[in-house]
PAZA-52125 format. One line per 10 residues: number of its first residue (from 0); their letters; for each residue x, y, z of C-alpha. Coordinates in steps of 0.25 Angstrom, whole numbers. Example, Ala and Ser with C-alpha at 12.3 -4.5 7.8 and 13.67 -1.06 7.14 Angstrom:
# PAZA-52125
0 = as = 49 -18 31  55 -4 29
***
This chain:
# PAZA-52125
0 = xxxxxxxxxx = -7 450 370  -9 449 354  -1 455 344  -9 456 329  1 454 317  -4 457 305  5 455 292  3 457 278  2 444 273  -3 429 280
10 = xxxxxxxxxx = 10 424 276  18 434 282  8 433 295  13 417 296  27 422 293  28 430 304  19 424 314  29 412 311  41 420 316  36 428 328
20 = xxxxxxxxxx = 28 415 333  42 406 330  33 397 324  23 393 333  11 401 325  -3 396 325  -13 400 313  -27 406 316  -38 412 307  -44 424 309
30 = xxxxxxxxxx = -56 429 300  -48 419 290  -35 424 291  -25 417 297  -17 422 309  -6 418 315  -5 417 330  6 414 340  12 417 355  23 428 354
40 = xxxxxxxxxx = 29 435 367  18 430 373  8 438 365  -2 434 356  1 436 340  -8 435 327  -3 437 314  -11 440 302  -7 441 290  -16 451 281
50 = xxxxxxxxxx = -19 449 265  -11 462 260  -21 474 260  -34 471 268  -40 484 264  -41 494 252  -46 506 248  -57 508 238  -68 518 234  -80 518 241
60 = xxxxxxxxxx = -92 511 235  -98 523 230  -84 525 217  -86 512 211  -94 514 201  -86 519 190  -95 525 182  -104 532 193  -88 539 198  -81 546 191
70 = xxxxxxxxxx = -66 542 193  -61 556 197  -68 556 210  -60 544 215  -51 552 215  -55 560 225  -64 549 234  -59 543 245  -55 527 244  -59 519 256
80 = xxxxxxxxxx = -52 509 262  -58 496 266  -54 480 271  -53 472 258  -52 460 264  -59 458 276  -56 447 280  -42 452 286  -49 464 292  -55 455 301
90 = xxxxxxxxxx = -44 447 306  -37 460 308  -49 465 316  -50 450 324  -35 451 327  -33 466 333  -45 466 341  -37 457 351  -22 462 347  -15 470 357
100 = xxxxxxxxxx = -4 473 346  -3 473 332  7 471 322  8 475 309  16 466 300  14 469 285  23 471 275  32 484 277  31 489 267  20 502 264
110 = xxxxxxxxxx = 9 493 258  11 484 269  11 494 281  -4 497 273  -9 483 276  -4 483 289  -12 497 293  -23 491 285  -23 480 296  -22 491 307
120 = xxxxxxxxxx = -33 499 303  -42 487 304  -34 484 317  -36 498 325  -51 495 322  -52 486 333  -38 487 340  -31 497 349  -18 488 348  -4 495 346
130 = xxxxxxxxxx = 1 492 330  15 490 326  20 487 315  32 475 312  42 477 299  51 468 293  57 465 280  55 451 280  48 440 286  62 433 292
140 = xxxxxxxxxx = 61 428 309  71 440 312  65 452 306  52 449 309  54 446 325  60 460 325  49 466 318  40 462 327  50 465 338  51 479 335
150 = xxxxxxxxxx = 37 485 328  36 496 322  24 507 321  17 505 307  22 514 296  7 523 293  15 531 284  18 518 276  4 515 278  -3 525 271
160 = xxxxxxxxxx = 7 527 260  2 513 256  -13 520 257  -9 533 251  -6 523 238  -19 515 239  -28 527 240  -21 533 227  -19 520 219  -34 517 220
170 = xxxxxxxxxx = -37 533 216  -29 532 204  -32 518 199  -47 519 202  -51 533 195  -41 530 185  -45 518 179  -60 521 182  -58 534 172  -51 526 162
180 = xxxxxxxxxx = -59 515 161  -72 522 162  -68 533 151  -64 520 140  -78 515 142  -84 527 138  -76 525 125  -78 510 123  -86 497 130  -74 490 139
190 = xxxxxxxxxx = -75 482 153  -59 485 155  -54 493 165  -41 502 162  -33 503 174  -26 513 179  -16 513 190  -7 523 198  4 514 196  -1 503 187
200 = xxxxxxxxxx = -3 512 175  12 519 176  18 505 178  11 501 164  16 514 158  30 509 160  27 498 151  18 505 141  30 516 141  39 504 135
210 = xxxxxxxxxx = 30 498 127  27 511 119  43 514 119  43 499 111  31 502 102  36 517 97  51 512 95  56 513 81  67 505 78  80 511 72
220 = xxxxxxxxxx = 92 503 66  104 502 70  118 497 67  128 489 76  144 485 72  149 476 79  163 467 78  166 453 79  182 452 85  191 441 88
230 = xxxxxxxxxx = 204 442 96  210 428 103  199 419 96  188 428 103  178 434 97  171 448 105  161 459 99  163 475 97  152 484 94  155 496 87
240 = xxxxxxxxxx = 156 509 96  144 515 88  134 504 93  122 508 87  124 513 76  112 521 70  115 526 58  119 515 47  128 523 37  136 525 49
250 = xxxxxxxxxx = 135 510 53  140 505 38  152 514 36  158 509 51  156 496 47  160 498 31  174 501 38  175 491 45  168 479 41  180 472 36
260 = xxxxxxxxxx = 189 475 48  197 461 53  206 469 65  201 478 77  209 484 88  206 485 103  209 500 107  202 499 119  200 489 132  194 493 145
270 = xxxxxxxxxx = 192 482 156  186 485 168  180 478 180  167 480 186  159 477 196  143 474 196  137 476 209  126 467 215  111 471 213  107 481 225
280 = xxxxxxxxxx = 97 474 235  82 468 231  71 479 233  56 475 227  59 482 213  72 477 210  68 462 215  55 463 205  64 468 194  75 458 197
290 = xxxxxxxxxx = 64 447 197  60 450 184  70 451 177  79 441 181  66 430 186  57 436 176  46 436 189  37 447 189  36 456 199  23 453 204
300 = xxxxxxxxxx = 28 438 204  40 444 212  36 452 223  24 442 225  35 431 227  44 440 236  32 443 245  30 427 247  46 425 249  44 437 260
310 = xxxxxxxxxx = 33 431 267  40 419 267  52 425 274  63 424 263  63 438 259  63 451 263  51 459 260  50 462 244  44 475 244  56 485 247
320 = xxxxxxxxxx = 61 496 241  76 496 246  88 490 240  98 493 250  100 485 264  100 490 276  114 492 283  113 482 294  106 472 285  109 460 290
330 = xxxxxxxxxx = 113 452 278  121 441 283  110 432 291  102 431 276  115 428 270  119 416 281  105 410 277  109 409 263  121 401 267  116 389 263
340 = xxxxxxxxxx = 107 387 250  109 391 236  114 404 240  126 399 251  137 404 241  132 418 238  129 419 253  142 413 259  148 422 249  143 436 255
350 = xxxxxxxxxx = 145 430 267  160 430 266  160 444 264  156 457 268  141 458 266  139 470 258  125 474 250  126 483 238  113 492 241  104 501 233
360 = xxxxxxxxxx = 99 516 236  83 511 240  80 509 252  64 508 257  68 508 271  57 498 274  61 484 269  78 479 265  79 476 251  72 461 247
370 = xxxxxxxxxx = 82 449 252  81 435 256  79 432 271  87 419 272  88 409 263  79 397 258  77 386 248  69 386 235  62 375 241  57 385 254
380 = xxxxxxxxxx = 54 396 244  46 386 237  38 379 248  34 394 253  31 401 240  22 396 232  24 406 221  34 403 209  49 410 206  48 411 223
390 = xxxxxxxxxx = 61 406 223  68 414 212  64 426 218  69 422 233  83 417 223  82 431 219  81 438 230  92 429 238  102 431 225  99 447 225
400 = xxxxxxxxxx = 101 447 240  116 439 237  120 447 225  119 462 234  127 456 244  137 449 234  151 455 226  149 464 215  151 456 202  165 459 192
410 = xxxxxxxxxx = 166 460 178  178 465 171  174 471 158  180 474 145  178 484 134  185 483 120  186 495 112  191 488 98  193 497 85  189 494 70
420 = xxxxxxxxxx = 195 502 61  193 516 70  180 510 73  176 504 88  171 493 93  166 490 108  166 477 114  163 474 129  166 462 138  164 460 153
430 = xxxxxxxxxx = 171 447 162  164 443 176  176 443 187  168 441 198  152 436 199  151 444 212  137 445 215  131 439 201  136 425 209  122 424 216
440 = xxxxxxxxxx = 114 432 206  112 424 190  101 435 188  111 444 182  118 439 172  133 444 167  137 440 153  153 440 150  156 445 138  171 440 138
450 = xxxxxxxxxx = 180 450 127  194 444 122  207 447 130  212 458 121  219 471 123  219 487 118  227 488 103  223 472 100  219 470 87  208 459 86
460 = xxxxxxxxxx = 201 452 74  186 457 67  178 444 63  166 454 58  160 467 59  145 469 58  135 479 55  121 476 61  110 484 59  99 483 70
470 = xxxxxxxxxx = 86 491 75  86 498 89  76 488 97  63 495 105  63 494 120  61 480 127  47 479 135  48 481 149  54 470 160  45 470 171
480 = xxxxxxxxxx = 59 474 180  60 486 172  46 489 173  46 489 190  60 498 187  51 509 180  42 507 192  50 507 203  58 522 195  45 528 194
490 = xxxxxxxxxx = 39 525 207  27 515 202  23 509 214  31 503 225  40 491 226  27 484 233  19 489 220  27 487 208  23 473 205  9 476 205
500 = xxxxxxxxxx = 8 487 195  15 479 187  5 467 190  -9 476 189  -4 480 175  -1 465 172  -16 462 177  -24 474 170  -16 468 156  -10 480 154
510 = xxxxxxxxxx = 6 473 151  10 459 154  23 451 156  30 443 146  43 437 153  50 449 158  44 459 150  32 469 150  24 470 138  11 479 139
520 = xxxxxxxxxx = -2 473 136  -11 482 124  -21 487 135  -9 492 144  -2 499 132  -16 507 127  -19 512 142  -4 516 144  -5 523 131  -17 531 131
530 = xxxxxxxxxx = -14 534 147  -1 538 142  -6 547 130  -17 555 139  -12 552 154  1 549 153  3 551 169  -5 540 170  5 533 162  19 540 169
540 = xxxxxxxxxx = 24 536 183  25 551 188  11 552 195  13 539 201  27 540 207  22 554 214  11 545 220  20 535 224  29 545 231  18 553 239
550 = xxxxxxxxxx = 14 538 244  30 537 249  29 550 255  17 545 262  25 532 267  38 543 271  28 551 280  31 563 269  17 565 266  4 563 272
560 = xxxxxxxxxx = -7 552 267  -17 561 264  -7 571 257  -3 561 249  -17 556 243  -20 570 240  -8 573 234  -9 558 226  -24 562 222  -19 574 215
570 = xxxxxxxxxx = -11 567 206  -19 557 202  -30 567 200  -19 573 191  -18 560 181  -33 560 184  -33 574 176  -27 572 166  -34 556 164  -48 564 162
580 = xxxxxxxxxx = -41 576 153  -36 565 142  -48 557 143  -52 557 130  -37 553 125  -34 540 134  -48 534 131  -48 536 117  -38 527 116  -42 518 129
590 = xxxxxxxxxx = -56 515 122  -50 513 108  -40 503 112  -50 494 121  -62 496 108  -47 491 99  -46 480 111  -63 476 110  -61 476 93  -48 467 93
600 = xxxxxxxxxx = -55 457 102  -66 456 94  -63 447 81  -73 447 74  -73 463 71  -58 466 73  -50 469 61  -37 476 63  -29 488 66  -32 500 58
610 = xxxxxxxxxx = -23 506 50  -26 519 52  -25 521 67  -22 509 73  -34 504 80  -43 493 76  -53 490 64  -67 482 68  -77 479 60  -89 487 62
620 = xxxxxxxxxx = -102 483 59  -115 492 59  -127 493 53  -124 499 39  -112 488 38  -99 482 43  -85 491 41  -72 488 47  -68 502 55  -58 508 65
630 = xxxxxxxxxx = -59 506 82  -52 520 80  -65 528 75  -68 539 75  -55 544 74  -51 533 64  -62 531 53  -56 520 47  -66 508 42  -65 498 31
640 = xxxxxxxxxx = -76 492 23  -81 476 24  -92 468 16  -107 470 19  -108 455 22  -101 444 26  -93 438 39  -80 446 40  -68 438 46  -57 445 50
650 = xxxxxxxxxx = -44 439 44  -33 442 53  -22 435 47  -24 441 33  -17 453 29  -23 461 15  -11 464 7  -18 475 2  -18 483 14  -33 478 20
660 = xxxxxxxxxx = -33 482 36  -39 466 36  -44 454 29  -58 447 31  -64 437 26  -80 439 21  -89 427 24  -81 416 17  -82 423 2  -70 432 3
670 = xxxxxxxxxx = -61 441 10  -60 457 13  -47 466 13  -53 477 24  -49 491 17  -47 483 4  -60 474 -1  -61 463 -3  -51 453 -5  -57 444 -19
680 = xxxxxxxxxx = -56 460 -26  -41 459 -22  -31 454 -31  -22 449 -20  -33 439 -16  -28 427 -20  -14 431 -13  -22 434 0  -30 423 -1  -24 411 -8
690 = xxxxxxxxxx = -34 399 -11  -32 387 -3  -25 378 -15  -31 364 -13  -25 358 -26  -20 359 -39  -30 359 -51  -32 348 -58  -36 355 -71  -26 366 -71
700 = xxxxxxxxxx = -13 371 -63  -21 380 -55  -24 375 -39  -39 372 -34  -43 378 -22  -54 381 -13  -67 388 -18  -77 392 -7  -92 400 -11  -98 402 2
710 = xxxxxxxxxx = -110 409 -6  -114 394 -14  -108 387 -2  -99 378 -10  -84 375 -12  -73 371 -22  -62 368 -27  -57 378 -38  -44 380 -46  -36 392 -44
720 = xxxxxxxxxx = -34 395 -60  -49 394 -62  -49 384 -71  -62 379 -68  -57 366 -61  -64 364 -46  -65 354 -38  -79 352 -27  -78 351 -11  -85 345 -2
730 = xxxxxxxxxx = -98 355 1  -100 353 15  -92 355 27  -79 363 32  -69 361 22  -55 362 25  -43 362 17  -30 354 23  -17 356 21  -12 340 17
740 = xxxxxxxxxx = -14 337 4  -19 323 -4  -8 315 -6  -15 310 -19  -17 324 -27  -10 334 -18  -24 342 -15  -27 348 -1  -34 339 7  -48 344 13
750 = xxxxxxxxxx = -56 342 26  -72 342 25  -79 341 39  -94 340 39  -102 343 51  -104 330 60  -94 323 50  -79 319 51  -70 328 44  -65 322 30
760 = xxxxxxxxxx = -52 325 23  -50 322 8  -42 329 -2  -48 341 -11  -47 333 -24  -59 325 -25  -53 318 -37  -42 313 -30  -42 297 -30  -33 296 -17
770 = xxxxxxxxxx = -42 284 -11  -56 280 -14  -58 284 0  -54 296 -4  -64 297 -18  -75 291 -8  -74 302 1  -75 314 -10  -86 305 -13  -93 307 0
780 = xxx = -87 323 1  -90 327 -14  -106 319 -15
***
């Protein structure tokens, strides 16, 4: 008798080959993967462990070229689904041709029931063996024996909810980005695809959303009072009960009455006590939110770590959506284990007591929320895991888990009501009594603010009053846990998903991560824009969330699985609709901003921005001349004149005081103020462009400088009162001027370098007598 055990992952399969063959397991290889066999009940067992999805769905050959197919149909064709990597298939087929059962040990969760039936179809192929299924939340000895104990029929619901999402995925992403992408390059030349996905595009909507809430904010000022008292050689604030105040005549008569007050009053003291509860249990969401805000680890990082901590047997599994336990949770074997350790005190603590979790309201009803199952060292997460922060999640994880089962924390807080002269002032204080649950958990921090010991009619002192005028601040960028709370609200993926949305928009460079923060990259704001301006739908979550819970009810048994592709297809074929209908709008400004994009990049021909609409000045050369002229034509006609002839070099770090859009140099004879002329008809010139004083001059009180006439190719010094003094340079070679100066006359020194020669340095004075070396080497440089 054999019994085939096929898992999710080769390290899961040696896990749980490790604890059903109590550690007498021999490793074979089986068309190169590596099974796991051992004697059990005297049966026969193999377990495999599969590469996530072995099979996927695709077009068939005959839709991929994109320009032969026109998009809409893929919305009607049926994908196919084949083995991607086949290798696996094999192995699957080698080892149910001889199994008289068959196990499948996957993740439990709906994509990993989907790799599991994956393995079954290929299975049934050459197999009539009985298939079962084997749950469990976590690779520990216990849970897993009795899974295997006691299998379960596989979930097909589950199943092909995790299809119904595969099939609809790739109809959206495929026909939508090959309708974008193929309508810009009728518009402009460009190898770039813009990608569209169901939950991709909507996930980077919540950030554009923010970032255009940041860029249209106006700024408003405002006023603020605020006291400085002193009671008891303590000093403590008191903001005015008007907070912010708006309007400014009103701000300077309060404080015109009271600015020279030296005595307030209490009229008012509340002190209460109250309680802060610990956090609810872990699910995937909170964990990645918690991670990075309090660890700054991203969530792709994140659930990529919990995964290895899960096949290494020290957590649960990561991918949940419930933050409530179970009633007959058994909580107190994972607290013994913790017993020792860094964690002894917390646990011995809890272990004192009654063993009470504070739950949440969700609860998946497939996996508990995500906990340690027993405890280990830094050292044994270390030696397992080869990934970095491993550790600080398994200490977060453990320290959550603690913090639920732990006292609330208590805080006695106090609020002063303190008058000024019929004006009132609020100031606020709060005292911890008792850590509670904040013992075992550093993440969250809880600041004192201590207030004095005063009581209600109790005069105190006024060092000084103030009258601050500020400005209202715009929104702060998104956090990357505020972005999966907007995800998780609006029904963007799952709690398996999230983290790859976020990653896929990260890898098309559409936004990026800058510590905890999510800034949107240029590319990512113009798509969001336009698709926003002509299909917003695109941009909202609606759609999306409707998909999502057709595929739930697919999973609930609510709704069949061809029902649920049909009803899917017609809303996509709605966003479809309305894509095709404002054509002409989104790739207007699609194609203008990647032909901005192509200009920008090239140096030579980019000037700036244009002044009239926003978009970019080039220069454009044809056959009757060169002009400089707008991206934005033909609805901008915008255009400036240039010189017929000479090299134009853009000079970025000039700016024309009389308004010119940019300023270039011609050859090496002068310079040119686009929009203006140029710049030796100007009579700021010499304020734009100082000459480079070398020295003063000799004959009058003017300063010699440097003369360059590229026509007769030759070079001087001249004097800048023209009094007809000059001075000769050396007439070959490159010719720099240096900052240091001839200790003998004071005159800038100069660097001549020759081709094949060394580089000399001498000063600009050829009449200075600073060393015979020195009049030597004029000599040689002047002939």
């Amino acid at each position: 008798m054999t019994t085939v055990v096929f898992t999710e992952k080769n390290k899961a399969a040696a896990q749980i080959a490790k604890i059903l063959g109590t550690g007498s397991v021999s490793r074979t290889s089986v068309e190169g993967v590596q099974v796991y066999e051992f004697k059990k009940n005297s049966k026969h067992w193999c377990v495999m462990g599969l590469a996530g999805h072995i099979m996927g769905y695709d077009y068939p050959e005959e839709y991929n070229n994109w320009h032969a197919v026109d998009p809409k149909v893929l919305l009607d064709a049926a994908p196919v689904k084949s083995v991607t990597k086949q290798s696996y298939a094999n192995a699957i087929t080698r080892l149910a041709s001889s199994a008289d059962d068959i196990i499948l040990a996957c993740d439990f969760d709906r994509e990993g029931e989907n790799i599991g039936f994956e393995a079954k179809s290929i299975a049934e192929k050459v197999s009539k063996a009985p298939v079962k299924r084997a749950r469990f939340s976590s690779l520990s000895t216990g849970e897993i024996n009795r899974a295997f104990e006691e299998p379960v029929a596989p979930d097909e619901n589950m199943a092909m909810a995790a299809e119904a999402r595969q099939i609809l995925d790739l109809k959206m992403g495929a026909a939508f980005t090959r309708y974008v992408t193929l309508s810009v390059r009728e518009r402009v030349r460009t190898k770039g695809v813009l990608s569209i996905g169901p939950c991709q595009t909507p996930t980077c909507g919540f950030v554009y959303e923010r970032e255009r809430s940041i860029r249209n904010f106006k700024s408003k000022d405002f006023w603020k009072i605020e006291a400085l008292f002193s009671t008891h050689g303590y000093d403590f604030t008191g903001l005015h009960r008007g907070g912010h105040i708006q309007d400014k005549a009103k701000a300077d008569c309060v404080f015109a009455r009271i600015k020279d007050c030296k005595v307030a009053t209490i009229t008012k003291k509340t002190v209460k006590e109250a309680a802060t509860n610990p956090p609810y249990p872990l699910n995937t969401t909170e964990f990645l939110k918690r991670a990075s805000k309090f660890l700054g680890i991203s969530p792709e990082q994140s659930i990529e770590i919990a995964e290895q901590l899960y096949l290494s047997g020290f957590i649960s599994y990561p991918r949940t959506e419930t933050n409530r336990y179970a009633d007959d949770f058994e909580f107190k074997p994972i607290l013994v284990s913790f017993t020792k350790g860094v964690y002894a005190e917390y646990a011995l603590s809890i272990l004192s007591g009654e063993i009470t979790s504070i739950n949440g309201k969700k609860d998946g009803h497939d996996h508990p929320p995500i906990h340690p199952v027993h405890y280990v060292s830094k050292t044994d997460i270390e030696k397992a895991i080869a990934l970095s922060n491993a550790w600080q999640i398994y200490d977060l994880i453990v320290r959550h888990f603690l913090a639920n089962l732990m006292k609330p924390a208590l805080f006695e807080k106090t609020r002063l009501e303190i008058t000024v002269k019929d004006e009132i002032f609020d100031s606020t204080g709060s005292v911890q009594k008792d850590a509670g649950w904040l013992r075992v958990y550093p993440f969250e921090t809880k600041n004192d603010k201590l207030l004095p010991p005063v009581e209600e009619r109790q005069n105190v002192g006024i060092k000084k009053i103030t009258n601050t005028k500020s400005r209202t601040s715009p929104p702060k960028k998104l956090t990357e846990a505020e972005l999966l709370t907007l995800m998780d609200k609006h029904g963007i993926g799952t709690k398996a998903t999230a983290p790859s949305h976020i990653a896929t928009n990260k890898k098309r460079g559409y936004f990026e991560t800058k510590g905890k923060s999510v800034f949107i990259l240029e590319t990512g704001f113009t798509l969001m824009d336009a698709l926003n301006k002509s299909v917003p739908i695109l941009v909202k979550p609606d759609i999306r969330a409707r998909i999502e819970s057709l595929i739930q009810e697919v999973e609930n048994g609510e709704k069949d699985f061809e029902a649920s592709l049909v009803e899917g297809t017609t809303l996509i074929k709605e966003m479809y609709s309305q894509l095709t209908s404002n054509k002409n709008e989104l790739v207007s400004q699609l194609a203008g901003t990647i032909r901005d994009e192509t200009v920008v990049v090239d140096k030579k021909n980019y000037v700036g921005e244009c002044p009239k609409c926003q978009r970019v000045l080039r220069i454009i050369t044809t056959d009757k001349g060169r002009f400089v002229g707008c991206t934005g034509y033909p609805q901008c006609k915008n255009t400036y004149s240039l010189p017929k002839v000479g090299a134009i070099n853009i000079l970025r770090s000039r700016k024309c005081k009389k308004g010119g859009v940019a300023v270039a140099k011609v050859g090496n004879k002068y310079h040119w103020a686009m929009g203006i002329g140029p710049c030796f008809n100007c009579d700021m010139e010499k304020e734009c462009f100082p000459p480079e004083i070398i020295g003063t001059c000799p004959k009058c009180d003017g300063d010699m400088f440097l003369i360059n006439i590229t026509s007769k190719n030759t070079r001087f010094l001249g004097c800048t009162k023209r009094c007809g003094h000059t001075r000769s340079l050396p007439k070959n070679g490159r010719l720099t001027i240096l900052k240091k100066v001839c200790e003998r006359c004071g005159w800038r020194m100069i660097r001549v370098k020759e081709q094949d020669k060394d580089a000399r340095e001498f000063c600009a004075n050829r009449v200075c007598a600073q060393s015979s070396s020195q009049r030597k080497a004029n000599r040689r440089l002047y002939g």
